[in-house]
N, C-alpha and C positions, 0 to 999 in steps of 0.2 A: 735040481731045481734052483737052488743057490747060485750055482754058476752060471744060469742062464738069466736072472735076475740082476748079477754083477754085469755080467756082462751085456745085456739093454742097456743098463745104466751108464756104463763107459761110452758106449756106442752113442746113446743120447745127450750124452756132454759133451762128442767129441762134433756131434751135426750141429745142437743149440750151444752154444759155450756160452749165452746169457744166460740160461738156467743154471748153470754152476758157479757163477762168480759171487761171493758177496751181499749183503746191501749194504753201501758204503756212505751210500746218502745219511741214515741217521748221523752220523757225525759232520754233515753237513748242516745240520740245520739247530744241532743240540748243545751247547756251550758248558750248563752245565745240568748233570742231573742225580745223582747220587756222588756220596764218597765209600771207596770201599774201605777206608780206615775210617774206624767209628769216632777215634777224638778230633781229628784234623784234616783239611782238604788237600792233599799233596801239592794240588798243581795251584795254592794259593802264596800270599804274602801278606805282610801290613806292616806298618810302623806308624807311631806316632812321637811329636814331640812334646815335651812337659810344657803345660803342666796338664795340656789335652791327655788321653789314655785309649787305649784299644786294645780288648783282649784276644789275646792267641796264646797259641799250644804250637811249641817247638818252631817260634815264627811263622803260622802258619792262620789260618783262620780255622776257626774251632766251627765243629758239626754239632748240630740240634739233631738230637733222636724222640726228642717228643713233641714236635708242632712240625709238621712238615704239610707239604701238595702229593709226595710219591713218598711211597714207602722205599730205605727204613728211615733216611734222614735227608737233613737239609743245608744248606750253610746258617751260620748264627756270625751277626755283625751286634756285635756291641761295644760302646763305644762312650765317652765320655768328651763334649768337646768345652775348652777353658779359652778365656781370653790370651792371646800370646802366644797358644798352641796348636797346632796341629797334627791329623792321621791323616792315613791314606790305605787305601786297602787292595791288593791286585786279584784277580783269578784270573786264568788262563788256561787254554785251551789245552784237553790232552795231546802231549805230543807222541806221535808213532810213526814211525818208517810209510814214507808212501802216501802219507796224510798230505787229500787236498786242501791247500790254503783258504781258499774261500769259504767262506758260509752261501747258501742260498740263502732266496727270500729278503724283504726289507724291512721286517720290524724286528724288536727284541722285548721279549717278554718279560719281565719281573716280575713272581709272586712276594708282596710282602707279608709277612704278618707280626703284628708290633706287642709291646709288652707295654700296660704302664708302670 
């Protein structure tokens, strides 16, 4: 029974091969949505000059685990800006083998949520 169930299944990926591939679209349309390191975003950056400030972890922008949209976390920008100084803050998209360059679609969403 196994092997007649493997082999449907081979047979049916080999007539539909859009049922077997993928969905590759979410990374199409997704920029960012979790980190899987809980202190910092990998695929982030920032700096700032004095007497401005911007905080990060390992150069990197630091993750919020308790105010998020998606569970478990989110990114956290904080930041301090002074006359004479300046930040600047990068993300960027995951990079992988084979990854299409574009995004679909034409808006970009930002949730924020602020502290006083």
């Amino acid at each position: 029974m196994r092997l007649l169930v493997s082999s449907l299944f081979c047979v049916a990926t080999c007539l539909f091969p859009a049922l077997a591939r993928g969905n590759s679209d979410y990374y199409r349309h997704i920029y960012f949505d979790n980190s899987l390191n809980s202190d910092f975003y990998f695929y982030s950056s920032g700096q700032a000059s004095p007497p401005s400030s911007l905080k990060q972890k390992n150069s990197r922008l630091p993750v919020e685990t308790k105010v998020f949209l998606t569970p478990p976390n989110a990114l956290r920008l904080e930041w301090q800006s002074e006359t004479g100084g300046a930040w600047e803050a990068e993300v960027r998209v995951v990079n992988f083998r084979n990854r299409f360059p574009a995004f679909s679609g034409e808006n970009l969403y930002i949730w924020c949520f602020a502290r006083p």
